[in-house]
N, C-alpha and C positions, 0 to 999 in steps of 0.2 A: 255561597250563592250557587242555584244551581246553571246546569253546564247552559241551559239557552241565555243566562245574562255574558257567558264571554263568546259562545257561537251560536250565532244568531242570522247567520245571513244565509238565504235561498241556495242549495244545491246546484252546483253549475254556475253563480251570479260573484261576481267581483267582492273581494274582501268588506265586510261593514270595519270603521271603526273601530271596535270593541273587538272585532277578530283581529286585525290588526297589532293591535297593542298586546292581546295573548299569543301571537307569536315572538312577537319580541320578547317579554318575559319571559319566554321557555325555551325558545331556542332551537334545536336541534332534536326532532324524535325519532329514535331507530323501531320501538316498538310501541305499541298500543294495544290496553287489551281490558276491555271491560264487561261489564253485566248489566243493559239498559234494566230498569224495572222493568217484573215480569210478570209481577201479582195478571194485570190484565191477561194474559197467556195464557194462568194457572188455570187447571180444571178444579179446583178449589173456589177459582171466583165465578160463582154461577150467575151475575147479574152482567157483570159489561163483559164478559168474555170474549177474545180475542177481538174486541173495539173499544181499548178503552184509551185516551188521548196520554195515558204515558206511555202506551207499544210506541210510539211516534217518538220519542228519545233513543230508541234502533236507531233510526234516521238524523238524529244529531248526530252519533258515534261516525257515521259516515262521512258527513260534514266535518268532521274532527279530521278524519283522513284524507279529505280532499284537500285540507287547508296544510297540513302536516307531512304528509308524503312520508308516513313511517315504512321502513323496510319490510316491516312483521304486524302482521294484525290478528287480534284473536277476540271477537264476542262471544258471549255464552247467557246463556236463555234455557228458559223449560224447555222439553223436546215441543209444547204442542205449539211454538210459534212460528211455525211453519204452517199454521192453519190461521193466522191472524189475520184478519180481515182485513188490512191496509196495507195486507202483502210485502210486511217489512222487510224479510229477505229475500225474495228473489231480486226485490225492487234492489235492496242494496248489493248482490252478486252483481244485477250489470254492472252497477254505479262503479264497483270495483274496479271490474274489468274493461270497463272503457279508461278508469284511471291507468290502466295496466298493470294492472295484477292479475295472479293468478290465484285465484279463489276457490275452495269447497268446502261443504257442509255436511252434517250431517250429529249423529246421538252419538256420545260417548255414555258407559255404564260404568259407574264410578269401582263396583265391586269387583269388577273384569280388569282392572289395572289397581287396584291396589288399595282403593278407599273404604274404609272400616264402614258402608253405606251402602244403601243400594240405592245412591241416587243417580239418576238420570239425567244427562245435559244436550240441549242442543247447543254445538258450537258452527260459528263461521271464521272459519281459518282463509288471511290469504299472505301472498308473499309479493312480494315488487319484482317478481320475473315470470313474466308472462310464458315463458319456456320449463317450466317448475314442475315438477310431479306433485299433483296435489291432491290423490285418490286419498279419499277419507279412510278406507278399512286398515291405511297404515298407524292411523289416530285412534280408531275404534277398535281393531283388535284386543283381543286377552293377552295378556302379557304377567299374571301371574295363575299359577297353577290351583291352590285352593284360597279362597276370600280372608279376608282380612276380618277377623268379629271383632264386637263390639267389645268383649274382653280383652281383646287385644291393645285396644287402645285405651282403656279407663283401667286397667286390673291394679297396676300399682297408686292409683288413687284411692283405693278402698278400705276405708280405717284409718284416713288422715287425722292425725290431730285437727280441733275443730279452730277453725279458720275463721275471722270475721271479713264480714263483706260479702255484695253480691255475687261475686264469680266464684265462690266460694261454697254456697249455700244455695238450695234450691227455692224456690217461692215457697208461701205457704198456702196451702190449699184448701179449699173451703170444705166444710165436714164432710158435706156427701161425696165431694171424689175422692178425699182422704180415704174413707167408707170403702168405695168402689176399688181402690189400689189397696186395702188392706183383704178385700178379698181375693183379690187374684194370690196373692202372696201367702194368704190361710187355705187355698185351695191348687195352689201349686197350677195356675191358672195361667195362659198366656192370651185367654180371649175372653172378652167379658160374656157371660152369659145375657142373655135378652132382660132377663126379670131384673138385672140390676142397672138396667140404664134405663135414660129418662124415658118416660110415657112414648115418644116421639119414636124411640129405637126399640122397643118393645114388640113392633110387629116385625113383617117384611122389611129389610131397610140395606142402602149398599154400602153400609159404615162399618165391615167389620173390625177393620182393625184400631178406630178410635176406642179408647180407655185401653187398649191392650198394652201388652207387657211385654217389653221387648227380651230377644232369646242373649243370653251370656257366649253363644257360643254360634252366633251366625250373624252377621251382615245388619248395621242397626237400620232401621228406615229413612228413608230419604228427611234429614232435620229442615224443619221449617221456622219459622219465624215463634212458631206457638209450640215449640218443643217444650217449654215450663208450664204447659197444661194440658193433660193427660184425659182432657177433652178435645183436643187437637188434634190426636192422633196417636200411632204406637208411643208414647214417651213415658209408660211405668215404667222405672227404672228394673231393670233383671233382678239387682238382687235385693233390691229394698223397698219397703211402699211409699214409694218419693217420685217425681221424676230428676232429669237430669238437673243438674246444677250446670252455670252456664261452664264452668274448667272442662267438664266431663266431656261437654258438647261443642268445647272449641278443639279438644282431643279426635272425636270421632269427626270432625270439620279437618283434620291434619295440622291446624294451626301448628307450630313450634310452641314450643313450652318459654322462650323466649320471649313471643307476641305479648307486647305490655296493651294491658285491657283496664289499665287505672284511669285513663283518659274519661271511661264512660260514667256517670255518676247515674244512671237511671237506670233499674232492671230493664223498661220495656226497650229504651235505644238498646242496650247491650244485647236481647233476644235478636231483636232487628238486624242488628249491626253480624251476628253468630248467624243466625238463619238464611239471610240475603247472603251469603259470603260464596264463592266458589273456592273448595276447596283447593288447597293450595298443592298438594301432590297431583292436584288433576289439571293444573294450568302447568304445572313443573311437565307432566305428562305431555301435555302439546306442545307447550314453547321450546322444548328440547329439540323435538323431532321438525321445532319450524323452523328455528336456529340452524338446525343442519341440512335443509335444504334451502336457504336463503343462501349462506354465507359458505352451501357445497362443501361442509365438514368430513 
């Protein structure tokens, strides 16, 4: 179910029922840390762009914390949702800090700390001591010297014995992008040339790096949900005219090689399930540093 059938009651306004009974079931929270949907945020969604009635599940996660009083709080969003029209976070900073926390925000660059990606996050960090140093640039800082590439995290994947199953195998693509990924690869190519994309990208257009190829030896693009179409965005694979398979892409995600992904029985949830995901050395990256000034380590 999702999260407004167990919290459901107005901000500021006495427990519903159904809230009620989810705290009982759960118990005791020291941290919380989620990803409202963010599609409405994305600059990708050109049509309800930062007004679309799921930014307003920000504003549950709040609710979640007013009814829970977790020690540690971490949400993470596109950077551009701080331009969303219903004003989800500043609205939720106060909400915080009249809880008493001490709260701030602000863009982490995943390749600046360690992520085989150059994706970009906005997080709101806060902590249950309103006394708390909570300057973002301790979060946001560089903290490795050169990035982390895309070989770095797929290379011992390459020449696997062949494997059955989706996470295993990459989609199959329909002739003409096959076409279009067998040129980059016959022409040592990382951008598609104009004459080989659709009519639509043929002239002027601000798509360059859709059908392109990603580099073996730099920072992969920020993965999306459509990382298994090479219409989507950079996701030719470097060294073959494929894109990612989803292993490859839970790999440049930092998943653990451990993460069991047998749960998902459908390619498009499992892209979903990869794409939507924040990576997880970049939550290891904040909750460390909130851990130790929470709990003054």
């Amino acid at each position: 179910n999702p999260i407004e059938h167990y919290v459901d009651g107005e901000l500021g306004e006495e427990k519903t029922e159904k809230e009620i009974d989810l705290i009982e079931m759960l118990g005791e929270i020291n941290v919380v840390v989620g990803g409202p949907p963010c599609q409405g945020n994305s600059n990708l969604n050109n049509h309800t762009r930062r007004d679309d009635p799921r930014n307003e599940l920000y504003m549950r996660m709040i609710r979640f914390v007013e009814l829970f009083k977790p020690n540690i709080v971490l949400i993470e969003n596109v950077r551009d949702v701080i331009k969303n029209t219903h004003q989800v976070v500043p609205r939720a900073i106060e909400i915080l800090k009249d809880l008493g926390y001490s709260v701030s925000n602000g863009v982490v660059k995943g390749h600046l700390i360690g992520i085989p990606q150059t994706r970009t996050r906005h997080f709101t960090v806060a902590v249950l001591d309103p006394l708390a140093d909570m300057e973002f640039e301790q979060f946001s800082k560089q903290t490795v010297e050169n990035p982390r590439k895309v070989g770095w995290a797929i290379d011992d994947l390459q020449g696997e014995e062949l494997v059955e199953g989706i996470f295993h195998n990459p989609p199959n693509p329909n002739p003409t992008n096959q076409q279009r990924m067998n040129y980059l690869h016959e022409h040592d190519l990382h951008e598609l040339p104009n004459k080989e994309r659709p009519p639509c990208q043929q002239g002027d257009h601000t798509y360059p790096t859709v059908y392109g190829r990603m580099h073996w030896d730099r920072p992969a693009p920020t993965l999306t949900t459509g990382f298994g179409c090479n219409g989507r965005g950079r996701f030719t694979h470097p060294l073959e005219p494929r894109v990612l398979t989803p292993h490859e892409a839970v790999r440049i995600q930092t998943f653990p090689d451990f993460f069991n992904f047998k749960m998902v029985a459908k390619r498009t949830e499992m892209h979903y399930l990869i794409g939507n995901a924040v990576p997880p050395l970049m939550a290891k990256h904040i909750l460390e540093k909130l851990i130790k000034i929470q709990y003054k380590l």
